[in-house]
FIVOLUM-8379 format. One record per residue (C-alpha): residue number from 1; chain; x, y, z. Coordinates in steps of 0.001 Angstrom, whole numbers, plus 500000, padded with zeros to 6 digits. Layout:
// residues N
+------+------+--------+--------+--------+
! rolo ! zaro !     px !     py !     pz !
+------+------+--------+--------+--------+
!  NUM !    A !      X !      Y !      Z !
...
+------+------+--------+--------+--------+
//
This chain:
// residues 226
+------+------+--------+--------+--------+
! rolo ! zaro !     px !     py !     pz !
+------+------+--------+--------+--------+
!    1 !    A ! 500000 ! 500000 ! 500000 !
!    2 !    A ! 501243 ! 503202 ! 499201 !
!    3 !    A ! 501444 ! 506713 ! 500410 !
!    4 !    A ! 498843 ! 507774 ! 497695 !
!    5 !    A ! 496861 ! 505218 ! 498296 !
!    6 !    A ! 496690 ! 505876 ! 501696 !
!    7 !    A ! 496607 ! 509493 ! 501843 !
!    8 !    A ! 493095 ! 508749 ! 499381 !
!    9 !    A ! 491542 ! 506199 ! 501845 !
!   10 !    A ! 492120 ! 508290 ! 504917 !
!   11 !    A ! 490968 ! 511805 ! 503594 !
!   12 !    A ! 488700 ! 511025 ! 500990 !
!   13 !    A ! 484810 ! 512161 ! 502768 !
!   14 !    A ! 482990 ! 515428 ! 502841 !
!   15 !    A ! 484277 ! 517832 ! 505843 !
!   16 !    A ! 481037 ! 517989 ! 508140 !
!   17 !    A ! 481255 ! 521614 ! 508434 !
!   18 !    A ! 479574 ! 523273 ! 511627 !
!   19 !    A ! 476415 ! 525836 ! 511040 !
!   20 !    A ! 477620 ! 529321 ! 511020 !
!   21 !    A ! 475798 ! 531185 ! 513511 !
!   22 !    A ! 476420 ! 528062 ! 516207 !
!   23 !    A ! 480444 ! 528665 ! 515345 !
!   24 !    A ! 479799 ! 532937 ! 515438 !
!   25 !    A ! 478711 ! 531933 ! 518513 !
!   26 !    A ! 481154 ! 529669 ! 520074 !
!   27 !    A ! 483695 ! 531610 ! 518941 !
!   28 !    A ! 482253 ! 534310 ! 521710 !
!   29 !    A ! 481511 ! 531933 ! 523913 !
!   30 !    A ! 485217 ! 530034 ! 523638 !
!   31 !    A ! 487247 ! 533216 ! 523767 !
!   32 !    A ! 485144 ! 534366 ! 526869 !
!   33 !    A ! 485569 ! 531150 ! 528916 !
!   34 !    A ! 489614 ! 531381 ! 528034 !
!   35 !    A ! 490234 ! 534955 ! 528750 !
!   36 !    A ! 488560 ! 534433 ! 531983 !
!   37 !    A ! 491072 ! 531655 ! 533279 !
!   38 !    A ! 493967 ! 533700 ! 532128 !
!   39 !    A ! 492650 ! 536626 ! 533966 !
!   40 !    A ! 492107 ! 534701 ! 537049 !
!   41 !    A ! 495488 ! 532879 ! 536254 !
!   42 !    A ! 497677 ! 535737 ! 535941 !
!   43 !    A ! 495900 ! 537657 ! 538941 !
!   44 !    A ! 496522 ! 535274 ! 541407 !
!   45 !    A ! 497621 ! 537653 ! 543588 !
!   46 !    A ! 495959 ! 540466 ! 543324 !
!   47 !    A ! 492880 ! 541464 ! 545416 !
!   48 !    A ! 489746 ! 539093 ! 544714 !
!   49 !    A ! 487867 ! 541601 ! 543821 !
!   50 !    A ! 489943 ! 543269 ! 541131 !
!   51 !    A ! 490758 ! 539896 ! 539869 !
!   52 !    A ! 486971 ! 539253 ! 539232 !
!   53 !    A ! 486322 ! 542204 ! 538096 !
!   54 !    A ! 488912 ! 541864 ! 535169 !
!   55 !    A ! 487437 ! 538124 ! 534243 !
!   56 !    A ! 483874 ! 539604 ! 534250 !
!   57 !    A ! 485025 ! 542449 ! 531944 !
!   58 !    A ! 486867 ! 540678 ! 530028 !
!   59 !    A ! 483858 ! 538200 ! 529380 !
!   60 !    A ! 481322 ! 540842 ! 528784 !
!   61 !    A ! 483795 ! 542329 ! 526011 !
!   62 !    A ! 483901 ! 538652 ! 524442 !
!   63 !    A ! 479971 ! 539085 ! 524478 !
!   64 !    A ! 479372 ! 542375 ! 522884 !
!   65 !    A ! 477884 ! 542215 ! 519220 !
!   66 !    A ! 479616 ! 543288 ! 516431 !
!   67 !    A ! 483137 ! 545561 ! 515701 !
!   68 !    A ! 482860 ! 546322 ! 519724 !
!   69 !    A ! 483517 ! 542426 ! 520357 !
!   70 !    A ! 486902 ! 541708 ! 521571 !
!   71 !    A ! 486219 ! 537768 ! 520397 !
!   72 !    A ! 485850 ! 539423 ! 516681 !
!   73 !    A ! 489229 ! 541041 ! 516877 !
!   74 !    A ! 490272 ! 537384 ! 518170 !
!   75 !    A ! 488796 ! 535797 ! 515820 !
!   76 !    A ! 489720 ! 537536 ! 513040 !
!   77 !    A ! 493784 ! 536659 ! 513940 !
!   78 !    A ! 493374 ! 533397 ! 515538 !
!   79 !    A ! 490035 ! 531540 ! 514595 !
!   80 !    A ! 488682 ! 530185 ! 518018 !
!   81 !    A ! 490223 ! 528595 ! 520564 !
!   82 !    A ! 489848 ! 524639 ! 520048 !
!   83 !    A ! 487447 ! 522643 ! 522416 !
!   84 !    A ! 490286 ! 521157 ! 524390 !
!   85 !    A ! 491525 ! 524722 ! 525268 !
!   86 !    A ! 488086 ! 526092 ! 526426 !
!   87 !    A ! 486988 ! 522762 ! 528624 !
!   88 !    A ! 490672 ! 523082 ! 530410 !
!   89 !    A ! 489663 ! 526459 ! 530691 !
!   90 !    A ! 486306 ! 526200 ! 531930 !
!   91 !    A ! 487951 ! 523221 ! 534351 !
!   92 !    A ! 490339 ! 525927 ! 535384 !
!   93 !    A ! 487741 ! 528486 ! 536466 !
!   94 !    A ! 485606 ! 525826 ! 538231 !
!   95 !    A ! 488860 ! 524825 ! 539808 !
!   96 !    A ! 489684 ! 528218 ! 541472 !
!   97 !    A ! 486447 ! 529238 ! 542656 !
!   98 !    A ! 486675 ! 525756 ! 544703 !
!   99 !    A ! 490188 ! 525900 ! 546088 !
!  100 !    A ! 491295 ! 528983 ! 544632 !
!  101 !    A ! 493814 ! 527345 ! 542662 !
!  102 !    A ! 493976 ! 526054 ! 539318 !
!  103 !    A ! 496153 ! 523258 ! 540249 !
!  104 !    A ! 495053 ! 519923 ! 540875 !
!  105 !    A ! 494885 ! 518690 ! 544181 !
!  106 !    A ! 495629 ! 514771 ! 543051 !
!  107 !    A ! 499355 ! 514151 ! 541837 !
!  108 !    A ! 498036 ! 511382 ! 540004 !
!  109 !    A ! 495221 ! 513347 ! 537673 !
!  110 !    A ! 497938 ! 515914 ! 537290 !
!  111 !    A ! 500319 ! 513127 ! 535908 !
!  112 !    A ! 497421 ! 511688 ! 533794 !
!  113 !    A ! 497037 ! 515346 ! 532310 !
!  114 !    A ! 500765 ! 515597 ! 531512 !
!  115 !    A ! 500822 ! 512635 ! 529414 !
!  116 !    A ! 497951 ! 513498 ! 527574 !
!  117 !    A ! 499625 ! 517037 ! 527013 !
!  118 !    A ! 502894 ! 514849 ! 525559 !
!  119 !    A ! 500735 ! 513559 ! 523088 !
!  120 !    A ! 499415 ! 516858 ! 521851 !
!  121 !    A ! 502881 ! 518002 ! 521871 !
!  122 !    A ! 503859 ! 515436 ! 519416 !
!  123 !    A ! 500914 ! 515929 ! 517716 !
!  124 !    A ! 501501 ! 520002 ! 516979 !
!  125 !    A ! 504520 ! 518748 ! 515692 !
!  126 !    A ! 503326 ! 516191 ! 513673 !
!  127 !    A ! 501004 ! 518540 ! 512279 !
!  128 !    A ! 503707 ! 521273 ! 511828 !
!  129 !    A ! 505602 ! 518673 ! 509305 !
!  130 !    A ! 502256 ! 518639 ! 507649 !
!  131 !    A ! 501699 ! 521816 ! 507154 !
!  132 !    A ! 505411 ! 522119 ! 505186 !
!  133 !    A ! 504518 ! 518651 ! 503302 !
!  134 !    A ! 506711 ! 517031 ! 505077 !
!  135 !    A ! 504834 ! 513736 ! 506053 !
!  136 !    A ! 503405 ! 510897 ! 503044 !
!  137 !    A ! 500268 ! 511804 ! 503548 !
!  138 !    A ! 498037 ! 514460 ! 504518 !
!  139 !    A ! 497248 ! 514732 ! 508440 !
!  140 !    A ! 495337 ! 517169 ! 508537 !
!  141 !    A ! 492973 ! 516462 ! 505850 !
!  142 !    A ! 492433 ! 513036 ! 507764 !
!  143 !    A ! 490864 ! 515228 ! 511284 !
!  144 !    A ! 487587 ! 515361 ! 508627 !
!  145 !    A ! 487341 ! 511631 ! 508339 !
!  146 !    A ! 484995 ! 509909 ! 510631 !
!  147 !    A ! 487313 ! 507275 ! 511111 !
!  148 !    A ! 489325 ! 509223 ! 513228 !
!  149 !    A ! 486339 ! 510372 ! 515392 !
!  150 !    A ! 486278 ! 506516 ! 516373 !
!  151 !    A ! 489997 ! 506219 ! 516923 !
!  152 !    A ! 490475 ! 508813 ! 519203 !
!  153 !    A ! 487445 ! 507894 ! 520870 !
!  154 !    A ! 489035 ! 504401 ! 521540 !
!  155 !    A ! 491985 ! 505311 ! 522763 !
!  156 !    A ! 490312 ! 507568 ! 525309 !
!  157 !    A ! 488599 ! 504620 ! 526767 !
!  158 !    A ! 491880 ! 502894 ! 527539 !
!  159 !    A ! 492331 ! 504870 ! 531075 !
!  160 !    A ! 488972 ! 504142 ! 532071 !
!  161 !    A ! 488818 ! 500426 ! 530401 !
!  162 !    A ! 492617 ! 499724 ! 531857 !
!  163 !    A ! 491651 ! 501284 ! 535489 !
!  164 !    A ! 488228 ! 501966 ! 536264 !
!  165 !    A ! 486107 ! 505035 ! 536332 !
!  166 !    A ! 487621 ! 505842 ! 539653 !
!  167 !    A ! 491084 ! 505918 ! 538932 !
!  168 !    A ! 492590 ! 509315 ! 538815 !
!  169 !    A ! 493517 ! 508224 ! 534851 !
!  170 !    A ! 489626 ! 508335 ! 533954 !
!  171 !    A ! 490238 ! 512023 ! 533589 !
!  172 !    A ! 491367 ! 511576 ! 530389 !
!  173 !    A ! 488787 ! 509606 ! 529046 !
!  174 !    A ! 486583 ! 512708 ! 530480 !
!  175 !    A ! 488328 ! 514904 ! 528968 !
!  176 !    A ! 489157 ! 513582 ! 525762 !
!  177 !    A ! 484866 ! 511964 ! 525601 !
!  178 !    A ! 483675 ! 515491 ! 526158 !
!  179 !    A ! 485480 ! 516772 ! 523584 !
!  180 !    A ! 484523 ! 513814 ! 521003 !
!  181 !    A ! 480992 ! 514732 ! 522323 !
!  182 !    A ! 481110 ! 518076 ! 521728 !
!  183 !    A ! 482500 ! 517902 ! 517943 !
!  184 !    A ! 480154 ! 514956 ! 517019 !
!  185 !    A ! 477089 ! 517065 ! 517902 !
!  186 !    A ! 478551 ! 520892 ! 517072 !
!  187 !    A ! 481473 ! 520031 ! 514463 !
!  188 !    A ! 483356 ! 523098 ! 516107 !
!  189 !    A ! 485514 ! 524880 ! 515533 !
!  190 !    A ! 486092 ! 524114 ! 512100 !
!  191 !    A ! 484600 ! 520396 ! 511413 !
!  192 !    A ! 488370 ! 519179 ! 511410 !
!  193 !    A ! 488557 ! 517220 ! 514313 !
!  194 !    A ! 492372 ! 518114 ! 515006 !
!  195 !    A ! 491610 ! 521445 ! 515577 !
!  196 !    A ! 489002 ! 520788 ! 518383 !
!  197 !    A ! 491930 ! 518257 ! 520071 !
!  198 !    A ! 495021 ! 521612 ! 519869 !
!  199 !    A ! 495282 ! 525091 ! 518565 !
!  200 !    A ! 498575 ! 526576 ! 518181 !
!  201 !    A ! 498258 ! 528365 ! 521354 !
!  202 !    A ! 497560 ! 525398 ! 523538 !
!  203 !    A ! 500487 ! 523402 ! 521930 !
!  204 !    A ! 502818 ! 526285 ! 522912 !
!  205 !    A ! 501621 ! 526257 ! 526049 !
!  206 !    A ! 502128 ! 522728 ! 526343 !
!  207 !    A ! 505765 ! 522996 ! 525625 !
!  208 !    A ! 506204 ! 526023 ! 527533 !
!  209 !    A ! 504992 ! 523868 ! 530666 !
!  210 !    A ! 507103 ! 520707 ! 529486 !
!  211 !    A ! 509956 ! 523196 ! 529146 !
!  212 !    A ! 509346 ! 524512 ! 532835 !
!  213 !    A ! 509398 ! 520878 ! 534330 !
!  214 !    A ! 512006 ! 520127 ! 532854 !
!  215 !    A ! 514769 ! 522813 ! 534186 !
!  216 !    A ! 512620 ! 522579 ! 537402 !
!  217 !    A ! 513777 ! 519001 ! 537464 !
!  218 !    A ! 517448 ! 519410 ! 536351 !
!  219 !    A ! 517986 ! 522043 ! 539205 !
!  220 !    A ! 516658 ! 520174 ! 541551 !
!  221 !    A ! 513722 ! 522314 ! 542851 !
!  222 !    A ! 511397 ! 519328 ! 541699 !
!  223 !    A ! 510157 ! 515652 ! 543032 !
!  224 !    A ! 510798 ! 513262 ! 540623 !
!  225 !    A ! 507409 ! 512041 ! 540578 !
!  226 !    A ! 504632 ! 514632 ! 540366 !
+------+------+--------+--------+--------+
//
């Protein structure tokens, strides 16, 4: 079988495109939900109410109709953030209005998350060759074939099918099923199902975190085991 051959059978189906005025929407709501973790992120230590304040702002811009929209302005240089980015961001915000922290209190979810966020760094590199041609077939033209919808949504039952619903690893399967979920039913952002696993931003994130464990770790200011 060769690379023609298999570039045809993976990427040959009509992209299931999402409705426009669900994605015009998302797009507000997705931007919203993200600029409200960073906010809260960033302003960690400022006053609680000034750190509110700028998340509710910042949503209520997201909101506004038209040219006054800070989501349009968004989305006119970066799409929409993918669905991965706004559930970890939604996650987040839940998060810090429990504990007031948006890190997880179980070492062993937090290690779950990590590997998942190895395999979208791969990934953004994977698709990165892709995006120069680099690869024998196109990758991202396969995140419109169904098949893939029932790939990924196999391997995110392995945590759960491996060790129970309980187990801290079942929040990947969470994650990873509502984001299957949410694309099956909405085909946001784009109807490529890549882009609702990793946007840009999220990848470099991702690496910018890896990156920070990793001279953590070498200088010594870091367990071994998370």
């Amino acid at each position: 079988m060769d690379a023609a051959f298999l570039s045809s059978l993976l990427t040959t189906q009509v992209p299931a495109l999402p409705d426009m005025h669900l994605m015009r929407a998302a797009r507000h709501l997705s931007w919203g939900m993200v600029l409200v973790f960073l906010a809260l992120l960033a302003g960690r230590r400022w006053p609680r109410w000034l750190r509110w304040g700028l998340a509710a702002s910042l949503f209520g811009w997201t909101l506004l109709p038209g040219a006054g929209s800070l989501a349009l302005w968004l989305g006119l240089a970066f799409q929409m953030p993918s669905l991965s980015s706004t559930l970890l961001s939604l996650g987040g915000t839940v998060l810090i209005l429990r504990t007031g922290s948006a890190r997880l209190p179980d070492p062993a979810r937090r290690r779950a998350l990590w590997q998942l966020g190895l395999a979208g760094i791969v990934l953004g590199w994977l698709l990165l060759l892709d995006t120069f041609a680099l690869l024998p077939f196109s990758l991202y033209e396969f995140g419109f074939s169904p098949l893939l919808v029932l790939i990924v949504g196999l391997l995110a039952l392995l945590p759960w099918m491996g060790a129970g619903v309980r187990h801290p690893a079942a929040i990947v399967t969470l994650l990873l099923g509502a984001v299957l979920l949410l694309y099956v039913l909405l085909h946001l952002p784009n109807g490529n199902l890549w882009n609702a696993l990793l946007d840009p931003w999220l990848w470099i994130a991702l690496q910018l975190a890896g990156l920070w464990q990793l001279v953590r770790r070498l200088s010594g200011r870091a367990p071994t085991r998370a």
